[in-house]
C-alpha positions in Angstrom: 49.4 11.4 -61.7 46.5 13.5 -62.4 43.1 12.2 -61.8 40.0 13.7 -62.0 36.8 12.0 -60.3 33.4 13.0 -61.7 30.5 13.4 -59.7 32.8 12.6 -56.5 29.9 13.6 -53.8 27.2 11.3 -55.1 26.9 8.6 -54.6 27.8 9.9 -51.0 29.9 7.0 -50.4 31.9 7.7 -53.1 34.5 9.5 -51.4 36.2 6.7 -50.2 37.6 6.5 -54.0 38.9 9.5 -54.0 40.7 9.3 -50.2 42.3 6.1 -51.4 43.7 7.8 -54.4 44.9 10.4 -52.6 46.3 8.2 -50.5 48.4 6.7 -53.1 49.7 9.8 -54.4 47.7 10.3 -56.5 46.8 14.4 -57.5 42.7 14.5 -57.1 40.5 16.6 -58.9 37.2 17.0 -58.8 34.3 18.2 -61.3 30.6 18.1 -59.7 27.4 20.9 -59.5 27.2 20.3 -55.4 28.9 23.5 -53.9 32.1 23.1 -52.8 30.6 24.2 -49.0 28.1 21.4 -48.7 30.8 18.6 -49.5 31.7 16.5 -46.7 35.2 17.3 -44.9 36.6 14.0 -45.6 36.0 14.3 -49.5 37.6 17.7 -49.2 40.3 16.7 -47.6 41.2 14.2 -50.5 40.8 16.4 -53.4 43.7 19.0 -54.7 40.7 21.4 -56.3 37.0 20.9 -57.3 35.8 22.3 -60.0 31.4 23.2 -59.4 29.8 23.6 -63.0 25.8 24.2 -62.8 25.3 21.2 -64.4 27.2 18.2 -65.2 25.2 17.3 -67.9 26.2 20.4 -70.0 29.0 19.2 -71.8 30.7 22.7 -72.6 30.9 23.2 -68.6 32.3 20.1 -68.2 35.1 20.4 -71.1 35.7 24.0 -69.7 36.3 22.6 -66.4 38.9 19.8 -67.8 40.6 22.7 -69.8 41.0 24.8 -66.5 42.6 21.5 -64.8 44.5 20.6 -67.8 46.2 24.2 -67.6 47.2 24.0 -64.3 48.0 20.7 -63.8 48.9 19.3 -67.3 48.0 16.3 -69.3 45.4 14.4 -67.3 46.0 10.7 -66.8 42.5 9.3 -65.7 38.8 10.6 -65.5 36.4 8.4 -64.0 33.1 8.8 -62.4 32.7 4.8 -61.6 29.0 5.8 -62.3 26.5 4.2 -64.7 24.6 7.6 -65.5 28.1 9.7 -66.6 30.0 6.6 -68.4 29.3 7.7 -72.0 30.2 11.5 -71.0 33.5 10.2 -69.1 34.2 8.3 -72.7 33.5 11.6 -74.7 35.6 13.7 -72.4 38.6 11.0 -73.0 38.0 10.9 -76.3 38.5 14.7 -76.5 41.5 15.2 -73.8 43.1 11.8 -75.1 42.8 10.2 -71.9 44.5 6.5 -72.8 43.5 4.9 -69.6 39.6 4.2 -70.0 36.9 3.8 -72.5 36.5 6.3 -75.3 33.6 7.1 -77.3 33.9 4.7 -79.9 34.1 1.4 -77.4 31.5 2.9 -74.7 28.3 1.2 -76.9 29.5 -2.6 -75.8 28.8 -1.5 -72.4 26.1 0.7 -73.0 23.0 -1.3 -75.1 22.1 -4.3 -74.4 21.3 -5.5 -77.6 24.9 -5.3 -78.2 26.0 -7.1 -75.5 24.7 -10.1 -76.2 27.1 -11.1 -79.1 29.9 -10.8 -76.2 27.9 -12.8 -73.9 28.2 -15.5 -76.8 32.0 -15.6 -77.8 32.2 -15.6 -74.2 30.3 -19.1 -74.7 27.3 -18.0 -71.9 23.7 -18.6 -72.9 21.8 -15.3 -73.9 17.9 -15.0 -73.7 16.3 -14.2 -77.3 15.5 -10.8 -78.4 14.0 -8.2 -80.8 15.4 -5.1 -81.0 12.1 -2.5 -80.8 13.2 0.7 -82.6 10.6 3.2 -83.8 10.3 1.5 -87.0 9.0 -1.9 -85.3 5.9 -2.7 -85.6 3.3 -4.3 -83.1 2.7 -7.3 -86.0 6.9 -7.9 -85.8 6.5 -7.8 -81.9 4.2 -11.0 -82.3 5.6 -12.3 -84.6 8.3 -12.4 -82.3 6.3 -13.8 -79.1 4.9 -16.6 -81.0 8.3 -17.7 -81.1 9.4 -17.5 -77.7 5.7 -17.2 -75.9 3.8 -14.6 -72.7 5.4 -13.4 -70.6 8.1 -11.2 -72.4 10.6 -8.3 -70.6 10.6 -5.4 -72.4 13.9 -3.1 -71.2 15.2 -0.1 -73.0 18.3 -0.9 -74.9 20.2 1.8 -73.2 19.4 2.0 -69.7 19.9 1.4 -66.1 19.2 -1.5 -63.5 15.4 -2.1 -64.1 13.9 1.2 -64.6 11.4 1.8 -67.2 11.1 -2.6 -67.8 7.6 -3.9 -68.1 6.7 -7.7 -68.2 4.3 -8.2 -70.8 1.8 -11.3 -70.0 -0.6 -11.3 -72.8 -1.6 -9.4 -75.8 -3.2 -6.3 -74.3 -0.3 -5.9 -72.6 2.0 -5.7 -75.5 -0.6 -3.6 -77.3 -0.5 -1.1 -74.3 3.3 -1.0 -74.6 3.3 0.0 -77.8 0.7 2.7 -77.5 2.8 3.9 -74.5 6.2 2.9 -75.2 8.8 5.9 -74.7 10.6 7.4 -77.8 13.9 5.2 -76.7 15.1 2.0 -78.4 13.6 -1.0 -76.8 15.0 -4.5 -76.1 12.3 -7.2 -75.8 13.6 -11.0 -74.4 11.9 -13.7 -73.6 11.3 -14.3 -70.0 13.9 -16.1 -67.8 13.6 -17.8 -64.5 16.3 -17.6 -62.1 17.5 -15.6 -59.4 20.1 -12.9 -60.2 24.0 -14.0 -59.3 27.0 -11.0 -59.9 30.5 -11.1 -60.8 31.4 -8.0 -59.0 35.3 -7.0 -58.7 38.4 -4.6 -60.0 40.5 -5.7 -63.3 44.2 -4.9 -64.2 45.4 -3.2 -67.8 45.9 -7.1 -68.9 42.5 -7.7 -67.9 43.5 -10.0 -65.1 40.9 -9.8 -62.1 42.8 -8.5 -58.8 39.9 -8.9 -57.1 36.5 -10.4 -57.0 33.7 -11.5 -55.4 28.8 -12.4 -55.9 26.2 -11.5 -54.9 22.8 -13.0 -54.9 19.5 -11.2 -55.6 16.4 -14.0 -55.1 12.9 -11.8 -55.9 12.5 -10.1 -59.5 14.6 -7.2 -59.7 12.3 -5.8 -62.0 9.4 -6.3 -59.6 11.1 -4.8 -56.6 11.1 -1.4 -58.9 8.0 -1.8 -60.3 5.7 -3.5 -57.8 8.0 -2.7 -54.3 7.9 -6.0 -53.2 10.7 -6.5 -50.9 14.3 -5.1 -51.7 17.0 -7.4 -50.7 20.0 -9.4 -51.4 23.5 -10.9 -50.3 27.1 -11.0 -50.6 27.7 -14.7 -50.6 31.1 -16.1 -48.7 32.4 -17.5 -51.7 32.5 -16.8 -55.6 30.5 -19.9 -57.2 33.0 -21.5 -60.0 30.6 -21.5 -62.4 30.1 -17.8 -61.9 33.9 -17.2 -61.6 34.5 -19.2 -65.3 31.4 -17.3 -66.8 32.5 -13.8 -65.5 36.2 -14.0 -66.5 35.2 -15.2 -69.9 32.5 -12.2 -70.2 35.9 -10.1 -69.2 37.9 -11.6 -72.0 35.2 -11.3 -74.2 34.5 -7.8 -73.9 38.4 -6.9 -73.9 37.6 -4.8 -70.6 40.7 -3.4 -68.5 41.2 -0.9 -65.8 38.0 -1.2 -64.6 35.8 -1.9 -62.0 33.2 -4.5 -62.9 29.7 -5.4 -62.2 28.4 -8.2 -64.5 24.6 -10.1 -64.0 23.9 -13.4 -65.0 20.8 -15.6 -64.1 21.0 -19.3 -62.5 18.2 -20.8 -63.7 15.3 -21.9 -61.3 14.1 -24.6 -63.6 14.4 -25.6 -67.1 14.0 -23.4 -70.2 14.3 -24.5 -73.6 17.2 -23.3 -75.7 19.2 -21.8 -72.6 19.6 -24.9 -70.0 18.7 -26.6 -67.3 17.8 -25.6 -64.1 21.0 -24.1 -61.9 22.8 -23.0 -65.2 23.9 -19.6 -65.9 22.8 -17.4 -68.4 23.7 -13.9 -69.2 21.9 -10.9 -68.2 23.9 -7.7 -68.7 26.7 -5.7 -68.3 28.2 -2.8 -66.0 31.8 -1.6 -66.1 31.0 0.3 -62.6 30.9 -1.0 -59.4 27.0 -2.1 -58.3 24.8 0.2 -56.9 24.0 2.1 -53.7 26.4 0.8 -50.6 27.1 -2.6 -52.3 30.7 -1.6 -52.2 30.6 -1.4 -48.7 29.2 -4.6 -48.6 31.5 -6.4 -50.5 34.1 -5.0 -47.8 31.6 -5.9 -45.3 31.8 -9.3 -46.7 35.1 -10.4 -47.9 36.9 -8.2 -44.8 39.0 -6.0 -47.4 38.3 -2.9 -49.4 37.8 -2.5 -53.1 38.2 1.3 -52.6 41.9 0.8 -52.1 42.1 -2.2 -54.5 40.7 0.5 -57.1 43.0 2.7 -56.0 45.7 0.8 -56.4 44.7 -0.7 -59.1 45.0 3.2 -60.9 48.6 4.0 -58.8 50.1 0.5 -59.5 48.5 -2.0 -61.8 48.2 -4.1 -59.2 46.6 -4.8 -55.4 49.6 -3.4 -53.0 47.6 -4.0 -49.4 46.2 -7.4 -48.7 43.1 -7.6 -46.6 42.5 -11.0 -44.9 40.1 -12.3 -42.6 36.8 -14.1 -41.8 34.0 -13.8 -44.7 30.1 -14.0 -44.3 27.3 -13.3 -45.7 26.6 -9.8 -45.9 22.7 -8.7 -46.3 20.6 -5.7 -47.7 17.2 -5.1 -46.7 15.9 -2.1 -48.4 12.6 -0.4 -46.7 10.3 1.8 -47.9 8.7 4.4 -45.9 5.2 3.6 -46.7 5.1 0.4 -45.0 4.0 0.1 -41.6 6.9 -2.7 -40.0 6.7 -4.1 -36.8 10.3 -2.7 -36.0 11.4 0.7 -36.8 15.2 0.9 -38.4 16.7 1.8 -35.0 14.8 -1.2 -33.4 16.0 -3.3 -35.9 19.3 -2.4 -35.6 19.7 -2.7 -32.1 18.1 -6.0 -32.2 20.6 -7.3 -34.9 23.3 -6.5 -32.4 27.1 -7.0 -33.3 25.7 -8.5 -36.8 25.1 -5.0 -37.7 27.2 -3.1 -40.3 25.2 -0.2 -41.3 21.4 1.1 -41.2 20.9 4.4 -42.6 18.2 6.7 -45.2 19.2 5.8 -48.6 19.6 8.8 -51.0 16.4 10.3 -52.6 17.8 9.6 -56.3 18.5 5.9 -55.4 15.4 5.5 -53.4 13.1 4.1 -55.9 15.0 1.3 -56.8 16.7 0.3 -53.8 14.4 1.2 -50.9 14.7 4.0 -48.9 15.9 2.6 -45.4 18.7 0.5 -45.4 19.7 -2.1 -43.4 23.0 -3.7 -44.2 24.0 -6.7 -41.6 26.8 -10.1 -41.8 25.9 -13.4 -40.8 27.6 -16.7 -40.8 24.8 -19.4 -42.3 22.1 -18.3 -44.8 19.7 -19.5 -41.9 20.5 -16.6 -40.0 20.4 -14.1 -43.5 16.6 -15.5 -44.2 15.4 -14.6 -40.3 17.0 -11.3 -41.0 15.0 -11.1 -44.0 11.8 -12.2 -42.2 12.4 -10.0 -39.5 13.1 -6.6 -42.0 10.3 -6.6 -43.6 7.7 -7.8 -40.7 5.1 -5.7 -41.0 1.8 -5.0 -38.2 
């Protein structure tokens, strides 16, 4: 089987994909614009031949690059990049080689805008916030027309787009006019405002579409405000999949028709009441991601549930189906992400020395991934959610 990994140096923990394909006999290739010298020795160790192109946005490069590989190797069976940023290039580049085992071009917008995704979310029967669709022919009059319906505040996201960047909460009318006035040349979702803390359906799906593997987590503060404001950056890998999450997120599965695929779908539980999408502790639907969650939440999922989704992805691609079975005790695993510019009581080393054996990993978050996420991370497992909220206290402690 030939397989050829996109982008397979960043995000740098990436490589784990590719070792666990090439542990399963599976021919790695890999296309990236990182020299093949500054790779790390165990990515280069897993991959039959990388390919550097000056930039992987250029699409000629990269369908150069596949021709090279193709002529040497023959047909290619899978291209992946398992990256939100490169998904609608990994569709076009199937689409051209006729790469059967992924999304092509003309499925790639389900997953991509999430104006679209909301008429999944509902033959999938989950709730979905209401929305206007702000294109450049929208006007500020339609906008309120539109938030005299649902009422301040109002999330404006663009429709095609990642995680939280670029989403302003609009309280009142200046801020809607100041949107408009500075609103970016992109398509625009606007939703009414939901309450509730962020739960995942995170895990790896079969050809059938039959989960092999899955597992939440649990994000409290406003993702949007943790970008925008930099209030604290943290979340959780619960112990358990909630069955309220586990019925929504195999429905939103169905729903979409996705296979082959790692998965990272966001709902909302409710926090209290809102009209029209349920009471408080229901789920509602947020969005979808047909990539595993960001940064090292892989790692924590492994961290958590004591297996690892790299080689349940792997096999997964080699097999159709999970080959190694990884038991053991499961906890709560916890992200704290720190930002250099406050002035905390503990540094990361003293933090992570006073964690103990309930440390997993604490470590400088790439640059790229930085803004969103933090950029010191602190990754620790703990039994009872009493111990995950001293952790919390304690990471973000500040003189």
């Amino acid at each position: 089987m030939n397989f050829v990994f996109i982008s397979p140096h960043f995000p740098e923990n990436y490589w784990n994909f590719c070792d666990r394909l090439r542990a399963n006999g599976v021919n790695v290739l890999g296309i990236g614009n990182a020299p093949y010298e500054t790779l790390p020795a165990l990515l280069k160790s897993a991959l039959t031949e990388y390919y550097r192109v000056d930039s992987m946005a250029d699409y000629d490069a990269m369908v150069r690059a596949m021709g090279y590989f193709t002529f040497k190797y023959g047909k290619i069976d899978w291209l992946e990049s398992n990256n939100e940023f490169w998904l609608e290039q990994d569709a076009a580049l199937r689409t051209d080689f006729n790469i059967t085992t992924g999304l092509k071009s003309d499925e790639i917008g389900k997953y991509k805008r999430k104006s679209v995704m909301k008429e999944f979310y509902r033959q999938a029967g989950v709730p979905v916030a209401r929305g206007l669709l702000v294109t450049g022919d929208t006007t500020l009059e339609q906008a309120q027309v539109f938030i005299k319906e649902v009422g301040y505040p109002v999330v404006a996201k663009p429709d095609n787009g990642v995680g939280a960047i670029a989403t302003y909460k609009l309280k009142n009318d200046q801020d809607l006019a100041d949107f408009f006035a500075k609103k970016p040349a992109v398509d625009y979702l606007m939703e009414e405002y939901v309450p509730g803390e962020v739960t995942t359906y995170d895990g790896v799906c079969n050809s059938r579409g039959e989960v092999l593997f899955a597992a939440s987590h649990i994000t409290r503060n406003s993702i949007m405000d943790m970008v925008n404001e930099h209030i604290p950056t943290y979340y959780y890998v619960n112990k358990q999949v909630p069955a309220d999450v586990e019925q929504a997120g195999k429905a939103t599965l169905a729903a979409f028709g996705a296979t082959r695929r790692f998965f990272h779908l966001e709902f909302f539980r409710l926090t209290q009441d809102k009209k029209g999408l349920g009471k408080k502790g229901d789920i509602v639907a947020l969005e979808v991601n047909m990539r595993p969650a960001g940064g090292f939440t892989p790692d924590m999922l492994n961290y958590s549930q004591s297996v690892d989704v790299y080689q349940i992805w792997a096999d997964m691609v080699a097999f159709d189906e999970v080959r190694h079975t990884f038991k053991g005790l499961k906890s709560y695993c916890v992200y704290a992400g720190r930002r250099d510019e406050c002035n905390y009581k503990l540094t990361l080393s003293q933090l992570e020395e006073h964690c103990g054996s309930h440390a997993r990993l604490f470590t400088r978050m790439p640059p790229a991934l930085a803004g969103t996420m933090g950029d010191q991370v602190a990754i620790a497992c703990f039994d009872t959610m009493k111990e995950v909220d001293t952790f919390i206290q304690t990471a973000f402690a500040q003189d």
